[in-house]
C-alpha positions, 0 to 999 in steps of 0.5 A: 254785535248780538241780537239784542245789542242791535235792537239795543242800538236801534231803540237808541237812535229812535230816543233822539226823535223823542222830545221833552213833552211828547204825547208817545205811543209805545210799541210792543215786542222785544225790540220796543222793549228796549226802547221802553228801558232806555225812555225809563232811564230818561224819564228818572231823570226828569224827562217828561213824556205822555206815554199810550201803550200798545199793549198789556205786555208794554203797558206792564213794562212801562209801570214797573220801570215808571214810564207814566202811561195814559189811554188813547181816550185821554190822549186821542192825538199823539206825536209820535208812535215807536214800534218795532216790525216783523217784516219791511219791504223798500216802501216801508210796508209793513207786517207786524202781529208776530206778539198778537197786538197789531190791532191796538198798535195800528189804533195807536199808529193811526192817532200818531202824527208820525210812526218810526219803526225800530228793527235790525236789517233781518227784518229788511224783505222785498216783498213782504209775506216771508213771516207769516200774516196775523190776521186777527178775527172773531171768535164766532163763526171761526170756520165761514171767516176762516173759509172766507179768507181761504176764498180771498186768497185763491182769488189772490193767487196766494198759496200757503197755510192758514192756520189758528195760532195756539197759546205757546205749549198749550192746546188752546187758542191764542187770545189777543188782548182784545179777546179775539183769535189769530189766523196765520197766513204763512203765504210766503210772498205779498205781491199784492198787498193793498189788495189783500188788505182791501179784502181783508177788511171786507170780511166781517169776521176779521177785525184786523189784520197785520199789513201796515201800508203807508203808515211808517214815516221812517225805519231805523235800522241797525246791523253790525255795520252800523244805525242807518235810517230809511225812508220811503222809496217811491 
């Protein structure tokens, strides 16, 4: 199987949680995106959900193949959020930001009575921080935030770079959907995740970041071998 049949067949299998009805937050990335054609498919034929996107990118996706979108202010409280992952560690922590919307997405997951991650088993880790961390900040005052999560993680033992991520072939910032800038912390290995994340949060600069602890109920993973669905190991 290729890539894109495996993100294929993961969206499938997260199909089935979704019921007639639902209130259903749509996650962004290419692995969501595939969700978000084969949902299509089913709302054409009647099937009836209330969807809130996690993104411009989903949001686009969903009214052109007529997946009926609501806001978060419409539907502050939802059943059920579908979204994809750059990295899952045994726990089911995450590290998500790789398309710049981690904020939204965690707003979304937040409002959710339950979160099922969709992947193929390259996104499977140990210990996450092998894919580099988005951390999403202000634009003002770039360099004492900058500066601050440099502190942070020395304090931590993290080693790597932190770098500001540009528009892909331009000179320029990478904007997210909310106007901020991205820093990403290619640090490599996370042992310490929740304190990273605590440190992160006590920053006023940073707005978000893209550590997503004790959020996911399940990950449905597919390999070559077949779907299989994980859940937390204690």
């Amino acid at each position: 199987m290729d890539a894109r049949s495996l993100k294929i067949a993961a969206a499938e299998e997260a199909l089935s949680h979704v019921e007639h009805g639902m209130r259903l937050g749509i996650g962004t990335g290419s692995t969501a995106d595939e969700f978000v054609r084969l949902l299509a498919e089913k709302v054409a034929d009647g099937f009836a959900v209330q969807g809130v996107p996690t993104s411009e990118r989903t949001a686009r996706l969903c009214l052109e193949l007529g997946v009926p979108l609501f806001s978060l202010d419409d539907l502050p409280e939802l059943d059920l959020t579908i979204d994809g992952a750059d990295e899952i560690d045994p726990q089911l922590c995450l590290i998500k930001g790789g398309g710049g919307a981690h904020l939204r997405e965690k707003i979304v997951a937040a409002a959710s009575e339950r979160m099922i991650v969709i992947a193929d088993e390259t996104k499977l880790v140990d210990v996450l921080g092998a894919f580099p961390l988005p951390i999403e900040v202000m634009p003002f005052g770039l360099a004492a935030t900058r500066r601050a999560v440099d502190k942070l993680a020395e304090r931590l033992g993290l080693n790597g770079t932190i770098l500001q991520r540009q528009r892909q072939g331009k000179d320029e910032p990478y904007i997210t959907d909310g106007g901020h800038f991205l820093l990403d912390a290619s640090f490599g290995r996370i042992p310490e995740a929740e304190a990273l994340a605590e440190g992160l949060a006590a920053i006023p600069g940073v707005v978000e970041h893209g550590l997503f602890l004790n959020m996911a109920d399940a990950a449905i993973i597919a390999a070559p071998a077949g779907v299989r669905t994980l859940t937390a190991k204690i």
